[in-house]
C-alpha positions as MATLAB code, in Angstrom:
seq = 'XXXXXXXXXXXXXXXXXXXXXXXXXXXXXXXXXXXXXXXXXXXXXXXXXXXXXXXXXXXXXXXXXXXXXXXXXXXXXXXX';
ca = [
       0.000    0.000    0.000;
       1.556    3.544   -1.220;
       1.410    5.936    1.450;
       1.240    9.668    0.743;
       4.130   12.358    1.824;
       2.322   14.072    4.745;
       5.379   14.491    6.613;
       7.271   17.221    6.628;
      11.460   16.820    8.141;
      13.087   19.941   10.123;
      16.547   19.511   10.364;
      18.151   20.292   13.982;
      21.227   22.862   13.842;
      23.371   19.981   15.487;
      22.353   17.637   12.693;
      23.143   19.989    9.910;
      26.559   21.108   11.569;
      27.201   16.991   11.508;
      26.382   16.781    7.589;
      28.713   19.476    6.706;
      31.427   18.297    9.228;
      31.088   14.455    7.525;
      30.987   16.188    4.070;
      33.949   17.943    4.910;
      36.068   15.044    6.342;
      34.753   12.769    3.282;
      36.166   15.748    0.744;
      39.473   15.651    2.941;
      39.647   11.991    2.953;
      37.932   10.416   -0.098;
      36.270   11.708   -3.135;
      33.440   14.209   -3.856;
      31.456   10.499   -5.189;
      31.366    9.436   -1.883;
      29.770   12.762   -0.864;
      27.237   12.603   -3.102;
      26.685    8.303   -2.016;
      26.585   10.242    1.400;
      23.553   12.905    0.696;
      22.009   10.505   -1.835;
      21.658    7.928    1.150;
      20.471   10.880    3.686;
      17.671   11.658    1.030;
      16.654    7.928    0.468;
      16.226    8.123    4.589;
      14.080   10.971    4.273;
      11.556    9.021    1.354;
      11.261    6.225    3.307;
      10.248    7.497    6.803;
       7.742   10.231    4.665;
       6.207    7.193    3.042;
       6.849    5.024    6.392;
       6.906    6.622    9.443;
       7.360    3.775   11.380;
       9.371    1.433    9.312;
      12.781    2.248   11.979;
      12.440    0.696   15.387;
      11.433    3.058   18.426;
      14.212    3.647   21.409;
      13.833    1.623   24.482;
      15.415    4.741   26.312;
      13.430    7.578   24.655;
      10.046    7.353   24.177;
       9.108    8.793   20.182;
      12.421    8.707   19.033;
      13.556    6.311   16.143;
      17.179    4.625   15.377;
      17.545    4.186   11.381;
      20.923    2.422   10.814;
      21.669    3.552    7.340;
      24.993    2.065    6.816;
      27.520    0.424    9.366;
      29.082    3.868   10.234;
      25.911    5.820    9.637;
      22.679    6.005   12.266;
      19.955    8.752   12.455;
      17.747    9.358   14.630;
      14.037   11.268   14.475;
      10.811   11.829   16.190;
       7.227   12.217   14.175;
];
């Protein structure tokens, strides 16, 4: 069943200061492809929860919040 995109995703400050800081160390340290791998995986995050809301599992230690591991060195977290 297709869900619609009702929600809407605000960015904290700390979590944009982290995307440019990981941008920056990927430019230092690999290529500008794996910055784009990087954002391209951040906005497949951001489809998925708008179309499934639920599909990461809830915290046991904070009520609302959600863990998605998106890669083995990659994890974010959000409330709806």
């Amino acid at each position: 069943m297709h869900k619609s995109k009702d929600l809407q995703f605000v960015w904290t400050e700390k979590a944009l200061q982290n995307a440019v800081s990981i941008k920056h160390y990927l430019l230092t340290h690999f290529s500008s492809t794996e910055v784009a791998h990087f954002f391209a995986t951040l906005q497949d995050f951001e489809e998925a929860v708008s179309l499934f809301p639920k599909l990461y599992p809830e915290s046991i230690f904070k009520k609302n919040i959600r863990r998605a591991i998106l890669s083995t060195v990659l994890s974010a977290y959000y409330r709806k």
